[in-house]
DODREN-94972 format. One line per field, with one value per residue (C-alpha): residue in one letter; x, z, y. Coordinates in Angstrom, 2 decimals. Layout:
REM residues N
drenke = A; ...
xx = X; ...
zz = Z; ...
yy = Y; ...
REM end
This chain:
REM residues 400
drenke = X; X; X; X; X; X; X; X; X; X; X; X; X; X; X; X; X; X; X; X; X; X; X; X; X; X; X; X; X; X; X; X; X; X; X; X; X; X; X; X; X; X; X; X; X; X; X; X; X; X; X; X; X; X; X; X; X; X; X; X; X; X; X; X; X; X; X; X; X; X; X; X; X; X; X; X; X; X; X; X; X; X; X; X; X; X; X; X; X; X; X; X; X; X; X; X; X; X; X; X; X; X; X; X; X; X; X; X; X; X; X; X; X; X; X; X; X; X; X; X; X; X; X; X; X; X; X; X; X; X; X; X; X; X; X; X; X; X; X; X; X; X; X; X; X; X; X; X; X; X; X; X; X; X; X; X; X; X; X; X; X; X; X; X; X; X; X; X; X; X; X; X; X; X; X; X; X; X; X; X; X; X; X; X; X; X; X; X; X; X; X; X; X; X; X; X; X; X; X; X; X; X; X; X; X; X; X; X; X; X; X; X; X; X; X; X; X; X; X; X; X; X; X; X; X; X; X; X; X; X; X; X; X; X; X; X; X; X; X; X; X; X; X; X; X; X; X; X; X; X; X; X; X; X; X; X; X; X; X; X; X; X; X; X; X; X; X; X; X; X; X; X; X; X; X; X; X; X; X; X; X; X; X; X; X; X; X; X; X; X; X; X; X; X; X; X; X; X; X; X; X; X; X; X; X; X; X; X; X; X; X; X; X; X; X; X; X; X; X; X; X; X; X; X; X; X; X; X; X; X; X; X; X; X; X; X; X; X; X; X; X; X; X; X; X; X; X; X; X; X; X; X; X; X; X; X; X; X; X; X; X; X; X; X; X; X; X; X; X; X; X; X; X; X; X; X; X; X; X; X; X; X; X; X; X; X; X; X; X; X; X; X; X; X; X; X; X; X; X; X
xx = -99.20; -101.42; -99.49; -102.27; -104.54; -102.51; -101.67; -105.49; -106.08; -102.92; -104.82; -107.75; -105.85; -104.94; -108.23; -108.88; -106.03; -106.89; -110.58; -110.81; -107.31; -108.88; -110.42; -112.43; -112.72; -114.26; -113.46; -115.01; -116.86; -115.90; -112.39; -113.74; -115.77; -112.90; -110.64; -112.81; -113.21; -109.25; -107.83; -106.97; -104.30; -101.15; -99.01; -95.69; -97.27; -98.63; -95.24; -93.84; -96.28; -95.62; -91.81; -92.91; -94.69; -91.84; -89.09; -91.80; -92.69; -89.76; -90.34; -93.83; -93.65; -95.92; -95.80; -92.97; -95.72; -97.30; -94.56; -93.46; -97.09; -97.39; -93.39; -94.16; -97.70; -95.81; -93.30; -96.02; -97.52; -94.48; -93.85; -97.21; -97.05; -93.63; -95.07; -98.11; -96.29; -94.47; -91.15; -89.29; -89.65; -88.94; -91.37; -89.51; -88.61; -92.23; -93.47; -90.76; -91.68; -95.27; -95.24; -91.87; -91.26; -88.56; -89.88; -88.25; -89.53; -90.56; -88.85; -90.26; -88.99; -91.83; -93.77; -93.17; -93.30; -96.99; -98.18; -96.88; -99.07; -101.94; -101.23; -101.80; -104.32; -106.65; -106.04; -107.73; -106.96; -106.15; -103.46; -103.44; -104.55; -107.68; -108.22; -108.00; -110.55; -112.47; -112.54; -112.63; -115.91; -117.85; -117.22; -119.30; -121.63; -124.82; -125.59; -128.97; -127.61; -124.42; -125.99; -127.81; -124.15; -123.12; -125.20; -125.25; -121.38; -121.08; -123.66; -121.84; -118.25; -120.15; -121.16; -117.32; -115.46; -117.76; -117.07; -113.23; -112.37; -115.31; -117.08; -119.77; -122.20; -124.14; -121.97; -123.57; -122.37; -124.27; -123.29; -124.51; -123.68; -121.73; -119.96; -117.55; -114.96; -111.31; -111.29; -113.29; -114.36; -113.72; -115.23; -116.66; -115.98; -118.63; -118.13; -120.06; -119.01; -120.84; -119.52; -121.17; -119.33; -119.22; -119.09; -117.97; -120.40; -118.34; -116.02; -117.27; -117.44; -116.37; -117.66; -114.96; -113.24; -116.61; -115.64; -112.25; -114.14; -116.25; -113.79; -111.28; -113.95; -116.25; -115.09; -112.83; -111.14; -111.53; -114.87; -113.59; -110.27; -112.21; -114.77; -111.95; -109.37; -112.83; -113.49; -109.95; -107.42; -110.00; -112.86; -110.54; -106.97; -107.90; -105.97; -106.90; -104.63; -107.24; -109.88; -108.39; -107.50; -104.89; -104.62; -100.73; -99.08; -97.95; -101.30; -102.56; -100.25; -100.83; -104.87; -104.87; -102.56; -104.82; -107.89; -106.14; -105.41; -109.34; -110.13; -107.10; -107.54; -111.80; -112.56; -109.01; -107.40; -111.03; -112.31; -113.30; -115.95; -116.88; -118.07; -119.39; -121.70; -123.09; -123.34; -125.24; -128.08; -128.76; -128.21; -124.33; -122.19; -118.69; -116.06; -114.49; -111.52; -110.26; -110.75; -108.55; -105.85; -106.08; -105.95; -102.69; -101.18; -101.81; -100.47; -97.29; -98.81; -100.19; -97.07; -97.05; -99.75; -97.12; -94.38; -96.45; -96.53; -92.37; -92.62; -94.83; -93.68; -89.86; -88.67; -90.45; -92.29; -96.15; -99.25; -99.56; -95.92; -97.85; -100.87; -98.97; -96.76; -99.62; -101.62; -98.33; -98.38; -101.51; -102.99; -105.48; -107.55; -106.56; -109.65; -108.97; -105.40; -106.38; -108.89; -105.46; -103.96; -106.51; -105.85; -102.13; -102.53; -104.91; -103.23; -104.49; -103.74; -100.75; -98.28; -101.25; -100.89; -97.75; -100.27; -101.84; -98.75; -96.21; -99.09; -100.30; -96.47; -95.08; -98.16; -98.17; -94.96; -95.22; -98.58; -96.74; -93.71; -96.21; -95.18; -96.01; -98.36; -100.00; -103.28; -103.31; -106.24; -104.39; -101.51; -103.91; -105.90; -103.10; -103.53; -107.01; -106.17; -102.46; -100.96; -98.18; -96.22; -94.34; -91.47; -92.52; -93.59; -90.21; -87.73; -89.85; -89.25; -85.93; -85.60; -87.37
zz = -109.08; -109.45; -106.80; -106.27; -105.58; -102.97; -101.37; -101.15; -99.68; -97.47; -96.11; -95.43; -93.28; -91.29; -90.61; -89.02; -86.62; -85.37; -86.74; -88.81; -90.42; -93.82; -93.32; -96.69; -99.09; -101.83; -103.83; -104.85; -101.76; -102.34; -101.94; -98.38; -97.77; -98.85; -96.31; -93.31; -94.37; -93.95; -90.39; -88.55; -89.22; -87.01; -86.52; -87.83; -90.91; -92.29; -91.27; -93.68; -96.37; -96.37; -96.63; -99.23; -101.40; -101.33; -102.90; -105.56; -106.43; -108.31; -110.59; -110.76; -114.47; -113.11; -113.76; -111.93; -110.06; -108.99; -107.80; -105.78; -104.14; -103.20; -101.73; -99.80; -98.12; -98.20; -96.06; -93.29; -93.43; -92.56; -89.79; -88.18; -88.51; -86.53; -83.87; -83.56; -82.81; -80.09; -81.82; -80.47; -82.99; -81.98; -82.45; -85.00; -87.15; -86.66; -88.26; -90.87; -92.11; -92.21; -93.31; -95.58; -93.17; -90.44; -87.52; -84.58; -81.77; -83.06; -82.01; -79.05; -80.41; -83.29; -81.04; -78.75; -82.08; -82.78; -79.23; -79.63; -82.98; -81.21; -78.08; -80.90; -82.65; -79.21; -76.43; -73.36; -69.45; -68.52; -69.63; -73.67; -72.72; -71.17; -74.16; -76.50; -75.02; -74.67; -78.54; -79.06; -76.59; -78.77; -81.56; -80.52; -82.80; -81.20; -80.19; -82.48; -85.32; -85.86; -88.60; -90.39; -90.28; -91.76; -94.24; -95.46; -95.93; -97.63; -100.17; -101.12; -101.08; -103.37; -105.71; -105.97; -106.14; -108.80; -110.99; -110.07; -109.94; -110.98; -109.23; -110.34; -111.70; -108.32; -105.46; -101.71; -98.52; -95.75; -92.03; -88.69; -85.09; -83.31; -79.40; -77.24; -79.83; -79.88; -83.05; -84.50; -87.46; -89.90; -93.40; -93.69; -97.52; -98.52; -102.28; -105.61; -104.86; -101.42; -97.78; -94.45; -92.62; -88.43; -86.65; -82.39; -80.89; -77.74; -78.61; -79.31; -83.10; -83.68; -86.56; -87.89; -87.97; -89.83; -93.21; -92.89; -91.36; -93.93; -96.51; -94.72; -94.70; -98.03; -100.59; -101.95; -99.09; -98.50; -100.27; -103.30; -103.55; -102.69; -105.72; -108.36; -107.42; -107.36; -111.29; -112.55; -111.06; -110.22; -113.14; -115.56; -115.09; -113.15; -110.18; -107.53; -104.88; -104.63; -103.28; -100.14; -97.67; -94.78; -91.93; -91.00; -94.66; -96.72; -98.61; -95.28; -94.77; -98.90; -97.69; -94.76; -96.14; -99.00; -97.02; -94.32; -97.48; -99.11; -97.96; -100.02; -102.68; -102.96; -101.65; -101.53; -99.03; -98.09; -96.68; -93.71; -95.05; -97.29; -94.22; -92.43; -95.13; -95.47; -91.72; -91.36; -93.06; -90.57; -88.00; -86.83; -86.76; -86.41; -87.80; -90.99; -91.56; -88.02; -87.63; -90.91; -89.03; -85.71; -88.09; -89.75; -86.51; -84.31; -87.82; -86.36; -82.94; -84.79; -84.52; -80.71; -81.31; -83.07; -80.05; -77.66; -79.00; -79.77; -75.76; -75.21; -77.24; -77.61; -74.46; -71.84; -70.43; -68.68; -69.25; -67.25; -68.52; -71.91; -70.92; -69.31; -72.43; -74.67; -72.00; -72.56; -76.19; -77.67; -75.53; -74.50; -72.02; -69.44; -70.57; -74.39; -73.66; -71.71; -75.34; -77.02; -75.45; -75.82; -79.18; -78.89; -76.53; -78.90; -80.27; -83.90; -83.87; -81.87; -85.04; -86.72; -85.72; -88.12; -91.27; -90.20; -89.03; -91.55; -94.36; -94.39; -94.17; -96.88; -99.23; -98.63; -100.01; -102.66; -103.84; -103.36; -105.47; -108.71; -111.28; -112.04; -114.95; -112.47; -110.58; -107.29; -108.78; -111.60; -109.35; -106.49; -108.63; -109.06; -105.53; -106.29; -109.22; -108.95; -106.53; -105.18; -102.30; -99.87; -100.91; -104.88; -103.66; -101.26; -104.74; -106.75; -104.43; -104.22; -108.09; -108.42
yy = 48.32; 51.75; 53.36; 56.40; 54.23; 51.91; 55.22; 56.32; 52.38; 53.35; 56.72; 55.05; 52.53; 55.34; 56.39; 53.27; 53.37; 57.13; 58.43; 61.51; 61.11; 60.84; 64.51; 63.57; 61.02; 61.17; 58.06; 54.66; 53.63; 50.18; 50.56; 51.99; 48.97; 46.73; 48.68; 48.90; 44.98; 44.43; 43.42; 45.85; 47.47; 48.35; 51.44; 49.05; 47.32; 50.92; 52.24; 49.21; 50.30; 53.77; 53.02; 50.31; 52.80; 55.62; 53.29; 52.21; 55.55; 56.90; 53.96; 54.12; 55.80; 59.30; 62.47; 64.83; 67.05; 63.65; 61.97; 65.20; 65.79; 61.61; 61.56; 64.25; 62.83; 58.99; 60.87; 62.17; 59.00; 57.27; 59.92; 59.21; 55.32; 55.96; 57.92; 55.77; 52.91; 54.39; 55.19; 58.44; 61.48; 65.14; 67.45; 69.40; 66.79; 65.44; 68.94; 69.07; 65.65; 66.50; 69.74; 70.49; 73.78; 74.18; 76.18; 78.49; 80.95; 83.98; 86.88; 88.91; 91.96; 91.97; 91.02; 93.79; 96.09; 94.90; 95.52; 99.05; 99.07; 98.10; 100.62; 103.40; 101.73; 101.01; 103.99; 104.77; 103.43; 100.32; 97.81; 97.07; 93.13; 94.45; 97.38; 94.50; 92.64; 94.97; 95.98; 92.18; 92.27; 95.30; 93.17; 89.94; 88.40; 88.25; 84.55; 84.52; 86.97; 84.45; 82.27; 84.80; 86.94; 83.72; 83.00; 86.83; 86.57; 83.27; 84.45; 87.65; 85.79; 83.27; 85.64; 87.24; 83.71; 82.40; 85.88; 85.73; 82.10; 80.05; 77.11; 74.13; 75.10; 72.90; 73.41; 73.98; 74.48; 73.69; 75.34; 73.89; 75.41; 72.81; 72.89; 70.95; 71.33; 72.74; 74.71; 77.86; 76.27; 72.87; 72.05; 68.95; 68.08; 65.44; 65.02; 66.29; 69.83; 69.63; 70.71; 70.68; 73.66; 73.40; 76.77; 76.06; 78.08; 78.01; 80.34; 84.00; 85.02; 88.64; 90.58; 91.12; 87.87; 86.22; 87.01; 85.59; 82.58; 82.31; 82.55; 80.24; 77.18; 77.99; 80.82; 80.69; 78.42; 74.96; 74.20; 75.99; 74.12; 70.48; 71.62; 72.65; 69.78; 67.34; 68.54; 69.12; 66.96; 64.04; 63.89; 65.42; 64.25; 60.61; 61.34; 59.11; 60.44; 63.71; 61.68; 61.74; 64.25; 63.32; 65.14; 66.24; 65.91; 68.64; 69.34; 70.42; 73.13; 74.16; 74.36; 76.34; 78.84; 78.92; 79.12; 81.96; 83.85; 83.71; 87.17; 88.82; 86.63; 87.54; 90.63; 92.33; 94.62; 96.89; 93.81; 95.86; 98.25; 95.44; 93.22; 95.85; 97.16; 93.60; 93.00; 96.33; 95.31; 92.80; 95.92; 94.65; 97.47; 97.20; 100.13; 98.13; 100.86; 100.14; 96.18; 96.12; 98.52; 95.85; 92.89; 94.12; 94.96; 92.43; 89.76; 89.26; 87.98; 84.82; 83.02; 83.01; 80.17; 78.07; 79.28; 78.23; 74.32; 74.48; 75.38; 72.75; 69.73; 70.80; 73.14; 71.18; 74.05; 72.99; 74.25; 76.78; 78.33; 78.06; 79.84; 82.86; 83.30; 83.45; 85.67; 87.72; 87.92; 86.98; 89.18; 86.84; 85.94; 82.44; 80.93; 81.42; 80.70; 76.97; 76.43; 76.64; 74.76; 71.93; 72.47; 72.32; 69.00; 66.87; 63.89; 64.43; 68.46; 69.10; 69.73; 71.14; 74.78; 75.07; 74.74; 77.81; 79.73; 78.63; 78.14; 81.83; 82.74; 80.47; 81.28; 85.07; 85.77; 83.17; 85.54; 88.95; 86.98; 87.14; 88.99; 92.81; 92.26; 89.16; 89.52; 88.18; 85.97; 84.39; 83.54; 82.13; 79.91; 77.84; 77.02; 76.10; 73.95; 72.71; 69.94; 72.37; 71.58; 73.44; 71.98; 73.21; 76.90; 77.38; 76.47; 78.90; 81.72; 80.99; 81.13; 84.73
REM end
């Protein structure tokens, strides 16, 4: 049996039951067409398969860092298959098994401590929720100016990925402005080093959250690691299991660490005056030295996002609990609060807010673990390149 491949078959099964599971394949169409060409499938016999394929993996005669990437997406698989068909899984063991991370409530103490940043960082009259908007208000994209902002900062990021990290030598990315959807931004990774990038328009784009945007979905984020992964572990090593992408497994917490961290890893800490000397040419001014200062403060307050779905999915509190503690701490508004929480609600993405929370978290101190003599880009192209785990990058902090 070629295991890889019965797990990308497996994957694409999936995808059937609940559409847009297989984020992106990439693969022999065929195996697709023979797929889509199966009966349908249910939530028990892909559970059966997914159990199947774990006890023949440790037999299957493949490599270590192989058979530790595919047990780890077998085991979200298996999770989801339970779930689907109606079985009884807490949400904490349902993001453990998909994402090889144990999660709490964060601590309102640091939270507390980063409001006090930002009380410094943003004075005036008023309470700190409305000061915050308003800062968050002066920095608006302009409606007509957002894909020209775009555009400007995915060529320059270009330009520094392909010198730091290298990419195809024919790679594109194509962005569209999209609506009526409950996230910021996806990549849409079509294959042969192409991705269509989808920017909500619904939600306003601040200036100086665009380059980590940009970075997060094209360079050196998620377009980057689908190119590198496509050339090296696909057309070079043969491994089938990278032509698919599942949604809620392990490798989706590795990407959107990877992707949170792109700014860091391109443009480095001055990422403020960086964006805001290539926005001004297109006459958007923002003040680059101070977003940076906000952006490091208000850090901690990210992981009331993940809070507010423990609340949700584990505590038994409502919505409108929900949307009053993250009005509290987020420091948000009740409409961006409610978008959220249709985040936090959808049936695909509900455990998904851990990949970004625990991801940038995990990741982060795995790159500041690198050695002295290391540069943060030849530590973070392993990222790019390597099928690393959670479960991989947690033992090799743990070792030093």
């Amino acid at each position: 049996m070629d295991l890889p491949l019965e797990y990308v078959r497996l994957g694409l099964r999936f995808d059937r039951l609940e559409s847009g599971f297989a984020d992106a394949y990439t693969g022999d169409p065929r195996i697709r067409a023979e797929v889509e060409d199966e009966p349908a499938p249910t939530p028990k016999q892909l559970r059966d398969q997914a159990r199947a394929l774990l006890a023949e993996l440790d037999g299957a005669g493949l490599d270590a860092d192989r058979t530790e990437y595919l047990r780890g997406q077998l085991g979200g698989l298996e999770c989801t298959a339970r779930k689907l068909s109606g079985e009884p899984v807490a949400f904490l063991d349902e993001v453990a098994a998909y994402f090889q991370v144990d999660v709490a409530l964060g601590d309102p103490a640091v939270f507390a401590a980063a409001h006090a940043e930002l009380e410094a960082l943003l004075p005036g009259g008023g309470t700190l929720a409305e000061r915050y908007a308003a800062h968050r208000r002066r920095e608006e994209c302009p409606p007509a100016k957002l894909e020209s902002a775009v555009h400007a900062l995915s060529s320059a990021l270009r330009d520094t990925v392909r010198g730091q990290y290298g990419l195809p030598e024919v790679e594109t990315v194509r962005y569209e402005v999209v609506t009526d959807q409950p996230w910021s931004g996806f990549n849409y990774y079509e294959g042969d080093y192409r991705s269509r990038v989808a920017i909500n328009a619904d939600l306003p784009h601040r200036l100086s959250h665009l380059p980590h945007l940009v970075a997060h979905e094209a360079y050196p984020g998620h377009h980057t690691e689908h190119c590198r992964k496509e050339r090296g572990l696909v057309e070079r090593a043969a491994r089938t299991e990278h032509t698919i992408f599942l949604v809620n497994t392990p490798e989706c917490l590795m990407a959107e660490g990877l992707a949170d961290l792109g700014i860091e890893a391109s443009v480095g800490g001055d990422w403020g005056p960086w964006a805001a000397e290539i926005l001004g040419d297109l006459g958007l001014r923002f003040d680059g030295h101070l977003a940076q200062r906000i952006s490091a403060a208000a850090a901690p307050l990210n992981r009331v996002r993940q809070d507010a779905a423990v609340l949700l999915h584990d505590r038994g509190a409502d919505a409108d609990e929900v949307v009053a503690y993250l009005q509290r701490w987020s420091l948000v508004s009740e409409e961006r609060a409610r978008q959220q929480i249709r985040f936090l609600t959808h049936p695909l993405w509900r455990a998904y807010i851990t990949t970004y929370v625990e991801g940038f978290d995990l990741l982060s101190r795995w790159l500041a673990a690198r050695r002295a003599d290391q540069s943060v880009a030849d530590r973070f192209v392993r990222l790019l390149d390597e099928p690393l785990t959670p479960g991989a990058l947690t033992r090799e902090l743990a070792v030093g």
